[in-house]
C-alpha positions as a LaTeX table, in Angstrom:
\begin{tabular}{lrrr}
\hline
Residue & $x$ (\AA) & $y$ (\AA) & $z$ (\AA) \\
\hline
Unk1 & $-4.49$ & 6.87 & 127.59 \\
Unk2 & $-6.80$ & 7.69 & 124.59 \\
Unk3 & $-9.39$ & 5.45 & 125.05 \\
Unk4 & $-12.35$ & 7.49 & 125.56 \\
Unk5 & $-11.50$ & 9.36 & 121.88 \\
Unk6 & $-11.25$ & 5.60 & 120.65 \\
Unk7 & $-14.65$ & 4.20 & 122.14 \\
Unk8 & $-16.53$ & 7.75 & 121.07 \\
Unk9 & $-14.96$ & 8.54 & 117.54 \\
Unk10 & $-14.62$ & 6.27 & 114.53 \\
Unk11 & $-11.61$ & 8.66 & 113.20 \\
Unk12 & $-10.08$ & 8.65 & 116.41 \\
Unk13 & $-10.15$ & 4.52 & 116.28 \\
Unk14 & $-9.15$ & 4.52 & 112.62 \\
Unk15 & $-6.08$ & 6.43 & 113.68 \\
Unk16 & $-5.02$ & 3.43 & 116.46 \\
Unk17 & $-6.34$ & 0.39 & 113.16 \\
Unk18 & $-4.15$ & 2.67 & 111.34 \\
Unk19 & $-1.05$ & 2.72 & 113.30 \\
Unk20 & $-0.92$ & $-1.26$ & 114.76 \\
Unk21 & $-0.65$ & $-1.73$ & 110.89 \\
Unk22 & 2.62 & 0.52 & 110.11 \\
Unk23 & 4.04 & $-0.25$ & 113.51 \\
Unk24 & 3.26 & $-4.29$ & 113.38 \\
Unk25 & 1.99 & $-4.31$ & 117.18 \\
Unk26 & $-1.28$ & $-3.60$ & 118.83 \\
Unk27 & $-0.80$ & 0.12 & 120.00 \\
Unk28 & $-4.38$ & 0.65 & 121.35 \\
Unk29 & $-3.66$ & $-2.48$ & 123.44 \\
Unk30 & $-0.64$ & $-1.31$ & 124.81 \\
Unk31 & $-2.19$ & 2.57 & 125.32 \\
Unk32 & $-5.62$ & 0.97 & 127.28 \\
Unk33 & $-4.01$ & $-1.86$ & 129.34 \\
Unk34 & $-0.03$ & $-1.57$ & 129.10 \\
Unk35 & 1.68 & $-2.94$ & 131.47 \\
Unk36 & 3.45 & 0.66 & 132.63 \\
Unk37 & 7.18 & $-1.08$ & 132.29 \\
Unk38 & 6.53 & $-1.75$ & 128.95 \\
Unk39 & 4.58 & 1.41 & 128.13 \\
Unk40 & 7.44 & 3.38 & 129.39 \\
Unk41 & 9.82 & 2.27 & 127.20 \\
Unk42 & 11.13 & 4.82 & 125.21 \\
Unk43 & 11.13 & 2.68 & 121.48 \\
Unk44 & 7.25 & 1.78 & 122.67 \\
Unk45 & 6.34 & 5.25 & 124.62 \\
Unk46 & 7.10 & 7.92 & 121.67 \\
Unk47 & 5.04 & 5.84 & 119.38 \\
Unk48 & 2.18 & 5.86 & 122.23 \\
Unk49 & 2.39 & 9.39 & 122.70 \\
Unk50 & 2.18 & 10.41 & 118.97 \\
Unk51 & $-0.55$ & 8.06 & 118.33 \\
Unk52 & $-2.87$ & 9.04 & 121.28 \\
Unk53 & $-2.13$ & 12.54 & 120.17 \\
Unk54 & $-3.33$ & 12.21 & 116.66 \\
Unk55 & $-6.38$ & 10.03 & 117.50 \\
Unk56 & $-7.36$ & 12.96 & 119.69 \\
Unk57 & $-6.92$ & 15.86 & 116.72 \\
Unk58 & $-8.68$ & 13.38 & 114.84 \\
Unk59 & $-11.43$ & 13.53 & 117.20 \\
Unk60 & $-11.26$ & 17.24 & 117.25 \\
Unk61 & $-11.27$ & 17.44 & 113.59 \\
Unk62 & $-14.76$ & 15.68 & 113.53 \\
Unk63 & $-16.59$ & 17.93 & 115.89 \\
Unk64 & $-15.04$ & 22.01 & 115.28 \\
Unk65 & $-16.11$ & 23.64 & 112.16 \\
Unk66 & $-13.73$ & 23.19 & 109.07 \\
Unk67 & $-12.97$ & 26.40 & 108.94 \\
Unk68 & $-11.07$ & 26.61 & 112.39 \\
Unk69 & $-7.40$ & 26.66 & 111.64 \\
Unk70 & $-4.62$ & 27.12 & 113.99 \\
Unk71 & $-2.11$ & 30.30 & 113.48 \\
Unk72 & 0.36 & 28.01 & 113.88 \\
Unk73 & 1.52 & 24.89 & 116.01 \\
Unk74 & 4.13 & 23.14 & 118.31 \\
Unk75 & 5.07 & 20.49 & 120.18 \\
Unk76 & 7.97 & 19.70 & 122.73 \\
Unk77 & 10.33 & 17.26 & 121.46 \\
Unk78 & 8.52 & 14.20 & 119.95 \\
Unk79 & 5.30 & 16.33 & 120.30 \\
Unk80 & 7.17 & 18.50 & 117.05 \\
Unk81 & 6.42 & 15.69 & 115.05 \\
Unk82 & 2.38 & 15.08 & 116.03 \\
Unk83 & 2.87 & 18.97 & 115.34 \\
Unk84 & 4.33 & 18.31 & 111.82 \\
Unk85 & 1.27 & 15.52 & 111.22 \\
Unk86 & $-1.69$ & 17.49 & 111.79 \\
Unk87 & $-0.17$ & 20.37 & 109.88 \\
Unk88 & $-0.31$ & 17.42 & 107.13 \\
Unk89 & 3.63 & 17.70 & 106.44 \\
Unk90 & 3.49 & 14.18 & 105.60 \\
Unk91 & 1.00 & 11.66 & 106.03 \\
Unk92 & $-0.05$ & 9.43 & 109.23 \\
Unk93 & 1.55 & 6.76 & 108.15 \\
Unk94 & 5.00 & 8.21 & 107.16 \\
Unk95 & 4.80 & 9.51 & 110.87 \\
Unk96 & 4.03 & 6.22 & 112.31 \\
Unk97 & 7.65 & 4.87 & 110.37 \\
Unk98 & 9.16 & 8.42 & 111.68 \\
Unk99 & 8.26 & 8.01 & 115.47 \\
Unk100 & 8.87 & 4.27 & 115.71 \\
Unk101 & 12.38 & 4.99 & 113.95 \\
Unk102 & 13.05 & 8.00 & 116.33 \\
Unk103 & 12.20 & 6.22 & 119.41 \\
Unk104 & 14.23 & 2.92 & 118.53 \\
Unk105 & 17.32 & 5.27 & 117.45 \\
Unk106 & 17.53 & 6.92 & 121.10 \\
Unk107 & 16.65 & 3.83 & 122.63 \\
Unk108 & 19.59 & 2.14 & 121.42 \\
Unk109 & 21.87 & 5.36 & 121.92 \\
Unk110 & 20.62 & 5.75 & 125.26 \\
Unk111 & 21.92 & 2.40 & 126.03 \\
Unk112 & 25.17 & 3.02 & 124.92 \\
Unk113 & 25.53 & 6.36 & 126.91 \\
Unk114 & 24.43 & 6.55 & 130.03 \\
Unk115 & 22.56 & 9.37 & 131.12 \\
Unk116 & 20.08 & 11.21 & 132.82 \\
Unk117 & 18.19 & 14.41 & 132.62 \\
Unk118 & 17.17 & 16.88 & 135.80 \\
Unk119 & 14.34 & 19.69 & 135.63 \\
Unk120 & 15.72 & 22.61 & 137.57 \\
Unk121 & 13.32 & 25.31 & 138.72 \\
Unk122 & 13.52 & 28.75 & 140.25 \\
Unk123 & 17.19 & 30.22 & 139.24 \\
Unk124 & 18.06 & 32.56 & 136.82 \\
Unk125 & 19.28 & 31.91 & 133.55 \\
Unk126 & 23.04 & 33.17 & 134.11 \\
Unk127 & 22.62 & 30.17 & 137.69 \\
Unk128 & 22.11 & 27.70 & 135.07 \\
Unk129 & 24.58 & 28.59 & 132.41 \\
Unk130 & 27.18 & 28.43 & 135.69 \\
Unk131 & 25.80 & 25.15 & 136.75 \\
Unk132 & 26.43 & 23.85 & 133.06 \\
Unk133 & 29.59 & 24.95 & 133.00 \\
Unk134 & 30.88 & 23.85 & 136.39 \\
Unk135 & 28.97 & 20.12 & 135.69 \\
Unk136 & 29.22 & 19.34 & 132.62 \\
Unk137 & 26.03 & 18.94 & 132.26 \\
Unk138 & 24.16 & 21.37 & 129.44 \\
Unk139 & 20.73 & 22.84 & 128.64 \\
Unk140 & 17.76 & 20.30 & 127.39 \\
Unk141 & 14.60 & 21.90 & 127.77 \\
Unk142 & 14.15 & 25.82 & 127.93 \\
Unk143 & 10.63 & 25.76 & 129.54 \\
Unk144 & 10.03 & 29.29 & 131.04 \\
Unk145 & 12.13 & 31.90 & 132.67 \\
Unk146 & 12.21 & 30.03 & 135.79 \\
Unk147 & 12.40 & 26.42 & 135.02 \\
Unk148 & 15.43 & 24.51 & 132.80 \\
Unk149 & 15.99 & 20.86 & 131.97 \\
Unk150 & 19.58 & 19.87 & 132.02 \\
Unk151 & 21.30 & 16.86 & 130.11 \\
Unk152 & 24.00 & 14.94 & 130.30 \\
Unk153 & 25.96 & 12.11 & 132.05 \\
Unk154 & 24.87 & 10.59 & 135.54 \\
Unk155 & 27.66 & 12.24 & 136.92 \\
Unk156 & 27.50 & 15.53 & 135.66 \\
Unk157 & 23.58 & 15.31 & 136.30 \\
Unk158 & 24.38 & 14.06 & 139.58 \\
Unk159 & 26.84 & 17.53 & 140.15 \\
Unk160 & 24.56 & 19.64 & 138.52 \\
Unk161 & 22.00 & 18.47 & 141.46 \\
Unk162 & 24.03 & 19.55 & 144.24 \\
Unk163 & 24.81 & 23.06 & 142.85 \\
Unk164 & 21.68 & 24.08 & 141.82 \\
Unk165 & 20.77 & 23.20 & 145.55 \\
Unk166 & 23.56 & 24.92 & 146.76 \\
Unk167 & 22.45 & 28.16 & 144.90 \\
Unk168 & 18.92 & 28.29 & 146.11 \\
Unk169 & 16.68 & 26.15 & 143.44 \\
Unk170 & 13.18 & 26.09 & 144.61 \\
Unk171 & 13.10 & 22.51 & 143.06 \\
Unk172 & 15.33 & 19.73 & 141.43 \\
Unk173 & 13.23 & 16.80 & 140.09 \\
Unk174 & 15.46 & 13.88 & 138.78 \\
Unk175 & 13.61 & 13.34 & 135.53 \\
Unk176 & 12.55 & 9.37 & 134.50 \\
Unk177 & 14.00 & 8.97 & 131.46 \\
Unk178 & 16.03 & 6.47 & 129.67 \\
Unk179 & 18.93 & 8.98 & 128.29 \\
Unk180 & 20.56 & 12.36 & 128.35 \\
Unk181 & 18.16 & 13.68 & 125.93 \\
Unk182 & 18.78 & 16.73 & 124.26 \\
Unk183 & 22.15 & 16.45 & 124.18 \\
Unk184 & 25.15 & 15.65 & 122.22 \\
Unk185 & 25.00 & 12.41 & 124.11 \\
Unk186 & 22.34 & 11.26 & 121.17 \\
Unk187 & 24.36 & 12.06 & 118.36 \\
Unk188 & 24.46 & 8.64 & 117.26 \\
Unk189 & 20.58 & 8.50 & 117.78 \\
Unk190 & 20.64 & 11.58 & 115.31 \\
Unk191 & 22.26 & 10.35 & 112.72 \\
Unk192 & 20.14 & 6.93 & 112.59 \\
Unk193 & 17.16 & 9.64 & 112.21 \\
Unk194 & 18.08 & 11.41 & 109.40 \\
Unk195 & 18.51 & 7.87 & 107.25 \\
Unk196 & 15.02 & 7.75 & 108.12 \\
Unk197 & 13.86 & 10.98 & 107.18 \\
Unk198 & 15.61 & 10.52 & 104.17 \\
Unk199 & 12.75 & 8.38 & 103.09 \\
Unk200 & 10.27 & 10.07 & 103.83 \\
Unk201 & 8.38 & 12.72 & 101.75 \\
Unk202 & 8.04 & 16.18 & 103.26 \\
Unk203 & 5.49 & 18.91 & 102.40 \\
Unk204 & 4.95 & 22.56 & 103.58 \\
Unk205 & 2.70 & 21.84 & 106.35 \\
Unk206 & $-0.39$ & 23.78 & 105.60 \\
Unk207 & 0.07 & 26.07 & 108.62 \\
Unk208 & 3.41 & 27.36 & 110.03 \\
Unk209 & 5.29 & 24.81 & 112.24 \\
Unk210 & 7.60 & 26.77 & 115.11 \\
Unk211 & 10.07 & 24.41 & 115.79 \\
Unk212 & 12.01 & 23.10 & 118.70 \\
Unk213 & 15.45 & 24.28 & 117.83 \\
Unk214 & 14.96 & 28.16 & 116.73 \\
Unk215 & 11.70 & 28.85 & 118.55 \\
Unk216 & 10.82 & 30.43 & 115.16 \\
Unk217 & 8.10 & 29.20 & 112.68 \\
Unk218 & 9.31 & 27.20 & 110.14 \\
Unk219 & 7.64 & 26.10 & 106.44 \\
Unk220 & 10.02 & 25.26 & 104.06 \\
Unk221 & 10.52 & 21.53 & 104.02 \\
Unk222 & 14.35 & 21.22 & 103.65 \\
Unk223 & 14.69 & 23.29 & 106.62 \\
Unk224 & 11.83 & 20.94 & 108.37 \\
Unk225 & 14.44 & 17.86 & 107.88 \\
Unk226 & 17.16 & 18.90 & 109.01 \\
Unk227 & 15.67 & 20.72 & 112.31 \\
Unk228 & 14.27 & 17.20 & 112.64 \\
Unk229 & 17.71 & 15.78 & 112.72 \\
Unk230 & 18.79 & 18.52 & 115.10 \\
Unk231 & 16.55 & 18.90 & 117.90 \\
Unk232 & 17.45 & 15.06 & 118.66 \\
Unk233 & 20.91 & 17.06 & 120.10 \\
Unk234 & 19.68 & 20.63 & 120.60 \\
Unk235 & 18.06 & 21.75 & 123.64 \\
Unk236 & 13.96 & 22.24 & 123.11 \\
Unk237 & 13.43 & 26.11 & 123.24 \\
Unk238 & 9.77 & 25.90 & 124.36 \\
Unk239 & 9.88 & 29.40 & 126.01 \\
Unk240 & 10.59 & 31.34 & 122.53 \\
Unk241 & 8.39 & 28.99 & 120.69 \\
Unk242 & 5.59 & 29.89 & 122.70 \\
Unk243 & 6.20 & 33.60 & 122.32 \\
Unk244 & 6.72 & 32.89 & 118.44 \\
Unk245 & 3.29 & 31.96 & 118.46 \\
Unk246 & 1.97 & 34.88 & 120.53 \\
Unk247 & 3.79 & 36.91 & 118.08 \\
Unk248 & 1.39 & 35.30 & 115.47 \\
Unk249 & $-1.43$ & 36.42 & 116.90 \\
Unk250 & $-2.44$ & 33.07 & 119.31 \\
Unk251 & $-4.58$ & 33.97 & 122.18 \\
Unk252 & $-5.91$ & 30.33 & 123.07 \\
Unk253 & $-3.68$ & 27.07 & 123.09 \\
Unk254 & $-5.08$ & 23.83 & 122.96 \\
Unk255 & $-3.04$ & 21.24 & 124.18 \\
Unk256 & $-4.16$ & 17.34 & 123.22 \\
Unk257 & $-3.10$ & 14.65 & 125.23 \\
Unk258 & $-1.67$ & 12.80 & 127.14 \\
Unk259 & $-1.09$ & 15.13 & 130.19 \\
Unk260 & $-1.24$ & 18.69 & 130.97 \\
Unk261 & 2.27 & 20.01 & 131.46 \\
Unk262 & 2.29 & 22.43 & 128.43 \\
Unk263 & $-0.62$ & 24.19 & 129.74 \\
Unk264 & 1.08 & 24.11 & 133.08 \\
Unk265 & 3.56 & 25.86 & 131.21 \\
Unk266 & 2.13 & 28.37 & 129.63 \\
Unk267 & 0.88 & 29.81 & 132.59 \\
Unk268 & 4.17 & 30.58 & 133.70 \\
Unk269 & 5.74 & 31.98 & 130.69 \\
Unk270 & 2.31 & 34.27 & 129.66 \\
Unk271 & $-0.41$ & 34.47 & 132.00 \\
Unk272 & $-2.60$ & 36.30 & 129.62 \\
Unk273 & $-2.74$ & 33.46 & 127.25 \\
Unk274 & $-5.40$ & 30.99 & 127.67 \\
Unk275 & $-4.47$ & 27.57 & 127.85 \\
Unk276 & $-6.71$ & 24.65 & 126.95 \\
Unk277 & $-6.24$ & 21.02 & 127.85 \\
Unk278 & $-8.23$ & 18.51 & 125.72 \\
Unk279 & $-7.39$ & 15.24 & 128.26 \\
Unk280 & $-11.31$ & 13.62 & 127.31 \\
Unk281 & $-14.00$ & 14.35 & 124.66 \\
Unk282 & $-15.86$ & 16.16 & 127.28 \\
Unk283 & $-12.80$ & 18.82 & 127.21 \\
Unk284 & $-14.26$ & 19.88 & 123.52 \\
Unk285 & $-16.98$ & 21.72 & 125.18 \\
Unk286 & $-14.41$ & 23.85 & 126.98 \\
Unk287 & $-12.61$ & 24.57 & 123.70 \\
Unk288 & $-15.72$ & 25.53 & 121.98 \\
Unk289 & $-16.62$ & 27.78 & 124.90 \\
Unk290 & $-13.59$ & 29.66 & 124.91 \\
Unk291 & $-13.28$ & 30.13 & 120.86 \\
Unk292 & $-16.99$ & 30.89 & 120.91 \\
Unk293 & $-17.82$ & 28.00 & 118.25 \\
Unk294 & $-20.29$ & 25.54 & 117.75 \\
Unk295 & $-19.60$ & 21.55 & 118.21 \\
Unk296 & $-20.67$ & 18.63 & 115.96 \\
Unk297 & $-20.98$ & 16.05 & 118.42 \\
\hline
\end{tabular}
C-alpha cells in the first residue's frame, strides 16, 4: 500500500520519515509488510490510509505543473481530512496528531458500543428511511441514489438486513468495521476529537473543501472544526458532495489511493464525469492524458 510512490519519489518517502516521527511507530513498515490484523485496526488503519494518501499527492505534486489546481476537493470520512491536508488547512504534521487522535478516539468508543455498519444497494431512498425507522438502525454513508450505508447496533444492523432483503435490495454487504460509524453511537469518540482539534491551528485551505456533513464547500476555518467534530456522528453525504463539486465546474476526479471505490462511485452518481484512479505512479500518465498536461517524471 504506497510503496511504489515511496521507492520512486523522495517527497513521497519524506512524507512516510515524516509521519513514523509524529506518530512514534514505523508507518511505512506497517503499510509494505503489515501483518493485515494489525493493519486493520482502526487506531493503526486511519493513520495508514491518510499517510499513503498524502505520500501519493506528494508524488503528484512533483510531476504536474504548479499551476494545476483543483476546483475544489473531498474525501469520505477520514479521507475529509487528507482532503483538508493537501488543501494546506494545516500542516502534515498537525494531521498526523489529528488522524492518530481520531482513529484512537473511535477505537476506544467502538469498544464500548458495539456495532456494525451494512452497505445497502438498489432501494429507493423513502425503502431506506422505512428500514431506519423500523430497525433502529440510521443512515451512515449517502453514496449514490441507489446505494446507502446504515449504522447502528448489531441488532438493529442485524434487522435492518432482513428488511432490506425482504423489500427487494439487489445487495446487502455486512461491512468490516470495528463500530457503528457514523452514528450517534460515536458520540463519545466525538467529543475526544474536538479536544484535539482544539490544538490544532486551522487555516482557509487554499482551495474550497466540500465537506462530509453539508455536501457544500466549506472555507472558513471555524466552520472547518466543528464539521470535523460532526461528521464523526453525521452520516457522510458523498452523493451531494460530489454534485457540489460538479456545480464548481469539475469535469475530471482524481482519486489517490488506496483503492478505487470513489471512482466506482462516481460512475453511478454522474456518468459524464470522468473519474481517475491514481493506485501506482504509472496511473500519472493517465491523469496527464486526460487533463491534456505535460509530466515531470
Amino acid at each position: 500500500m504506497g510503496k511504489a510512490f515511496y521507492d520512486r519519489f523522495d517527497e513521497a518517502k519524506a512524507v512516510y520519515q515524516s509521519a513514523k516521527k509524529r506518530l512514534g511507530f514505523d508507518i511505512a513498515a506497517l503499510c509494505f509488510e503489515g501483518p493485515p490484523e494489525e493493519l486493520t485496526k482502526t487506531e493503526k488503519c486511519q493513520p495508514a490510509l491518510f499517510v499513503t494518501s498524502l505520500a501519493a499527492f506528494a508524488a503528484f505534486k512533483r510531476v504536474v505543473p504548479a499551476s494545476l489546481a483543483p476546483v475544489a476537493s473531498a474525501g469520505l470520512s477520514l479521507g475529509e481530512l487528507t482532503a483538508l491536508a493537501v488543501a494546506e488547512a494545516f500542516s502534515p504534521e498537525d494531521g498526523f496528531y489529528l488522524v492518530q487522535a481520531r482513529g484512537e478516539a473511535m477505537a476506544e468508543c467502538a469498544a464500548h458500543h458495539r456495532g456494525a455498519m451494512l452497505a445497502v444497494i438498489g432501494l429507493s431512498g423513502e425503502a431506506v428511511d422505512e428500514i431506519c425507522k423500523k430497525s433502529g438502525a440510521v443512515g451512515a454513508n449517502f453514496n449514490a441514489a441507489d446505494q446507502v450505508v446504515l449504522s447502528g447496533t448489531v441488532e438493529a444492523i442485524e434487522k435492518a438486513e432482513g428488511l432490506a432483503k425482504e423489500r427487494g435490495a439487489k445487495r446487502t454487504i455486512r461491512l468490516e468495521v470495528a463500530g457503528a460509524f457514523h452514528s450517534p453511537l460515536m458520540q463519545s469518540a466525538a467529543d475526544v476529537f474536538k479536544t484535539a482539534l482544539a490544538k490544532v491551528e486551522i487555516k482557509p485551505p487554499v482551495f474550497p473543501i466540500v465537506s462530509n456533513v453539508t455536501g457544500e464547500p466549506v472555507t472558513d476555518p471555524g466552520k472547518i472544526r466543528e464539521l470535523l467534530v460532526k461528521q464523526i456522528v453525521s452520516p457522510v453525504r458523498w452523493e451531494a458532495s460530489v454534485r457540489a463539486m460538479l456545480k464548481a465546474g469539475a469535469t475530471h476526479f482524481i482519486e489517490f489511493p488506496p483503492a478505487r471505490v470513489l471512482t466506482g462511485l462516481l460512475r453511478r452518481i454522474e456518468k459524464s464525469a470522468s473519474g481517475l484512479a491514481v493506485d501506482t505512479p504509472e496511473d500519472f500518465g493517465k491523469v496527464a492524458e486526460a487533463l491534456a498536461i505535460p509530466l515531470s517524471i
